[in-house]
C-alpha positions as CSV (number, residue, x, y, z in Angstrom):
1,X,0.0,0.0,0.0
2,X,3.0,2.3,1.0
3,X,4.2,1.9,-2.8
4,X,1.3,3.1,-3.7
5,X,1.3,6.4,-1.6
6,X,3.2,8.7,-3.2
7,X,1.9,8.3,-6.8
8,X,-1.3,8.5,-6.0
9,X,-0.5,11.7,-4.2
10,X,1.1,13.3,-6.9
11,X,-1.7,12.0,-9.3
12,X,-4.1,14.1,-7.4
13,X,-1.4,17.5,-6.9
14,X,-1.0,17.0,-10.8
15,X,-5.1,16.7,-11.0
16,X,-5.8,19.6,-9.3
17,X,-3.1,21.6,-11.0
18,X,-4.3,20.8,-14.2
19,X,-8.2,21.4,-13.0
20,X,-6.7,25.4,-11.7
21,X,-5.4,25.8,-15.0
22,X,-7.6,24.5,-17.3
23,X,-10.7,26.4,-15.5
24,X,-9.6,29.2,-13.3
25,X,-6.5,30.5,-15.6
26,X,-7.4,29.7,-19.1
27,X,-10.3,31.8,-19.1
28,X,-8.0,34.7,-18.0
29,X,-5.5,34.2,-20.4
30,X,-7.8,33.8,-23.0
31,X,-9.6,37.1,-22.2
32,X,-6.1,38.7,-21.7
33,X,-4.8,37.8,-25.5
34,X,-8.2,38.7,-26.9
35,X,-8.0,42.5,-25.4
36,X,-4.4,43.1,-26.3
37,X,-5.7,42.0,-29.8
38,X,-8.6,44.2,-29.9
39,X,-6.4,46.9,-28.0
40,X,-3.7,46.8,-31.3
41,X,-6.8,48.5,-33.4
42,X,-7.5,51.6,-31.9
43,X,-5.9,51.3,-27.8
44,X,-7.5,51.0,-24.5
45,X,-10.7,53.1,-23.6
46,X,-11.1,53.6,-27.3
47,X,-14.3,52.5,-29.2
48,X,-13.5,50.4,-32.7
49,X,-16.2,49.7,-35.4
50,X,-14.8,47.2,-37.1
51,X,-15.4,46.8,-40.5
52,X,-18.3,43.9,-41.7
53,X,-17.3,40.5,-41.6
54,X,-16.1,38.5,-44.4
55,X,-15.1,34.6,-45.1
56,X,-11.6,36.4,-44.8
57,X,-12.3,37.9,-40.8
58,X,-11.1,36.0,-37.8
59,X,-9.4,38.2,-35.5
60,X,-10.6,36.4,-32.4
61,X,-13.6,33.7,-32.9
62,X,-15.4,33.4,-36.2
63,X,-17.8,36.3,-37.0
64,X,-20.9,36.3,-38.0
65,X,-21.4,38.1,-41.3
66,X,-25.0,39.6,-40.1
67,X,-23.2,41.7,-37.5
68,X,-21.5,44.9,-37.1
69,X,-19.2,45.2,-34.0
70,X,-17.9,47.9,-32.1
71,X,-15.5,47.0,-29.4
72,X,-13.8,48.7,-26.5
73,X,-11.2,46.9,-24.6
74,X,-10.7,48.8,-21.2
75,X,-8.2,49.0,-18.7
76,X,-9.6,49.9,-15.3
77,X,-6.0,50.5,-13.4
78,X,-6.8,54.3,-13.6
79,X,-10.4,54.3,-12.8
80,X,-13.7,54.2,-14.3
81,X,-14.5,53.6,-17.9
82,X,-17.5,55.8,-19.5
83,X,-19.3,53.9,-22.5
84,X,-22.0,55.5,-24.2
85,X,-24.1,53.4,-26.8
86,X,-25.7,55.5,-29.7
87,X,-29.3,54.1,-30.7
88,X,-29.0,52.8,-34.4
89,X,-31.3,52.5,-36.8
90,X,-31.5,48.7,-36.5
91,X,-33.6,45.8,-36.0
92,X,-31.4,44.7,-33.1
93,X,-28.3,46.1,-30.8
94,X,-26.9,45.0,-27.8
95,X,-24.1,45.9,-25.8
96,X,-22.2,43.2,-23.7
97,X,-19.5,44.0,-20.9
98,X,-17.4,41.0,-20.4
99,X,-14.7,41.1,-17.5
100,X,-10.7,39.5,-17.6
101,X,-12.5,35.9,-17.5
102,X,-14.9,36.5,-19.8
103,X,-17.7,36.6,-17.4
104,X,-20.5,38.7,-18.8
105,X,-20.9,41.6,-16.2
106,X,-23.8,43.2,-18.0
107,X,-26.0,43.0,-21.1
108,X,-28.3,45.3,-22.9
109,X,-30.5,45.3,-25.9
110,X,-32.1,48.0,-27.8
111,X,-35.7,47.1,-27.1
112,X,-34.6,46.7,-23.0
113,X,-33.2,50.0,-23.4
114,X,-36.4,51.3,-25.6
115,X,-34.4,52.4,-28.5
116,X,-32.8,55.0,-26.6
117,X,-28.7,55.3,-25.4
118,X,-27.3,53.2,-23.0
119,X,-24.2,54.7,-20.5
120,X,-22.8,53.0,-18.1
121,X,-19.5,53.4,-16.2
122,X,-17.4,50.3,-15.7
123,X,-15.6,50.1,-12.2
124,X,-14.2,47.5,-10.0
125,X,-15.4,47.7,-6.7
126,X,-14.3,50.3,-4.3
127,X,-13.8,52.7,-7.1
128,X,-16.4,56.2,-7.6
129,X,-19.0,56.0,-9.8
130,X,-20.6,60.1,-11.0
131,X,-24.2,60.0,-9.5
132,X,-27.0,58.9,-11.6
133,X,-25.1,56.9,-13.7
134,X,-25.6,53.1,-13.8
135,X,-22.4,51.4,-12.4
136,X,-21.1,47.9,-13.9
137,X,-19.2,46.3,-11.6
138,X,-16.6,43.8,-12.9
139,X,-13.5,41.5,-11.5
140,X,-9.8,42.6,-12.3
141,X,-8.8,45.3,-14.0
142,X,-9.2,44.8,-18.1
143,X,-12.2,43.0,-20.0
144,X,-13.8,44.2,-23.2
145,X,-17.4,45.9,-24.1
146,X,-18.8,44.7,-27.5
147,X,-21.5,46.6,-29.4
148,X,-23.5,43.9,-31.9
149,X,-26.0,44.9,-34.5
150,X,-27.8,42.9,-36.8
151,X,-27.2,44.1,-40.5
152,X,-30.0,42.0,-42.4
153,X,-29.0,43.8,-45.9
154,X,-25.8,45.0,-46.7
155,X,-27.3,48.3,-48.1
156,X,-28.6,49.4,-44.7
157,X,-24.7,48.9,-43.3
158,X,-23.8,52.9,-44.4
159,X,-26.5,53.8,-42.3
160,X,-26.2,51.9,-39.4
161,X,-22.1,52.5,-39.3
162,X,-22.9,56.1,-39.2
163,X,-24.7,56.3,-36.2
164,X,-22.7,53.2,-34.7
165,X,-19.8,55.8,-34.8
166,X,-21.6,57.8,-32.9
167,X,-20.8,55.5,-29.8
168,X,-18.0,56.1,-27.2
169,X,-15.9,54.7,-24.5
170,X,-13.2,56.3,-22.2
171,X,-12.0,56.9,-19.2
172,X,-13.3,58.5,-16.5
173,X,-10.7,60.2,-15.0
C-alpha cells in the first residue's frame, strides 16, 4: 500500500493543478490575449467599429457576417470607464460587458433600453461611480465591451455604421 502512496498523491497534486489551469487561468489568459488583440486597433478606452465581416475575418472567434461590431477593450488600473451606446437604426443592438475571465458583467438590448442610449460606467469595486449613472461592476482590471447589430442587408450597413460611430468609450478620470 505504502508503494502506492506517493503516486497517488502526486496523481491528485497534478489533477488539481491541471483542474486550476484549465478552469480558473485559461479563461483569463484567453480574455487577456483577446484585449491586447482588440487593443492593437485603436488602444484601451477607445471604441472600434470594425469593419463587416467577411469569409476572410477571424481576429478572435469566427464572426458572423450579419453583424456589425464595435468593441472597447478597457483598462480599469486608472479608474472608471465611461461607455455611451448610440441608438441605431437597426432591428437589433446589444451591448455586452465582459470582464478579464470572460464573465459577462452586464447586457443590454435596444428594445430593454427602448431604443434609446445606453451609458454605463465600468468600475471594479471600491472605485467612484458620478451620480445617476448606472455602475457595472466587474473583476480585475481589463475586459472588453462589444457593441453587436444585426445588419440583415448589406445596403442598410452605411446607415447603421454612421450612427454606430456615434458610440464612445473612455475613461473617466
Amino acid at each position: 500500500m505504502r508503494r502506492w502512496l506517493f503516486p497517488l498523491l502526486l496523481g491528485l497534486v497534478l489533477a488539481f493543478a491541471g483542474y486550476h489551469l484549465a478552469l480558473v487561468q485559461f479563461p483569463r489568459v484567453l480574455m487577456g490575449l483577446a484585449t491586447h488583440r482588440i487593443a492593437k486597433g485603436a488602444g484601451y478606452n477607445t471604441m472600434f467599429a470594425a469593419p463587416l465581416a467577411t469569409d476572410k475575418a477571424r481576429a478572435i472567434v469566427r464572426p458572423s457576417p450579419d453583424l456589425a461590431y464595435s468593441s472597447c477593450p478597457f483598462d480599469l488600473s486608472k479608474g472608471p470607464v465611461l461607455v455611451d451606446v448610440a441608438p441605431v437604426p437597426a432591428l437589433y443592438w446589444s451591448l455586452s460587458i465582459f470582464d478579464a475571465r470572460t464573465d459577462v458583467a452586464y447586457v443590454r438590448n435596444n428594445i430593454e433600453a427602448a431604443n434609446q442610449p445606453i451609458r454605463v460606467a465600468i468600475a471594479q469595486a471600491g472605485q467612484p461611480v458620478p451620480d445617476g449613472m448606472t455602475a457595472v461592476r466587474v473583476k480585475g482590471t481589463t475586459g472588453i465591451a462589444l457593441i453587436r447589430i444585426l445588419v440583415p442587408d448589406r445596403s442598410q450597413f452605411p446607415a447603421i455604421d454612421a450612427a454606430r460611430k456615434k458610440s464612445s468609450c473612455k475613461a473617466l478620470s
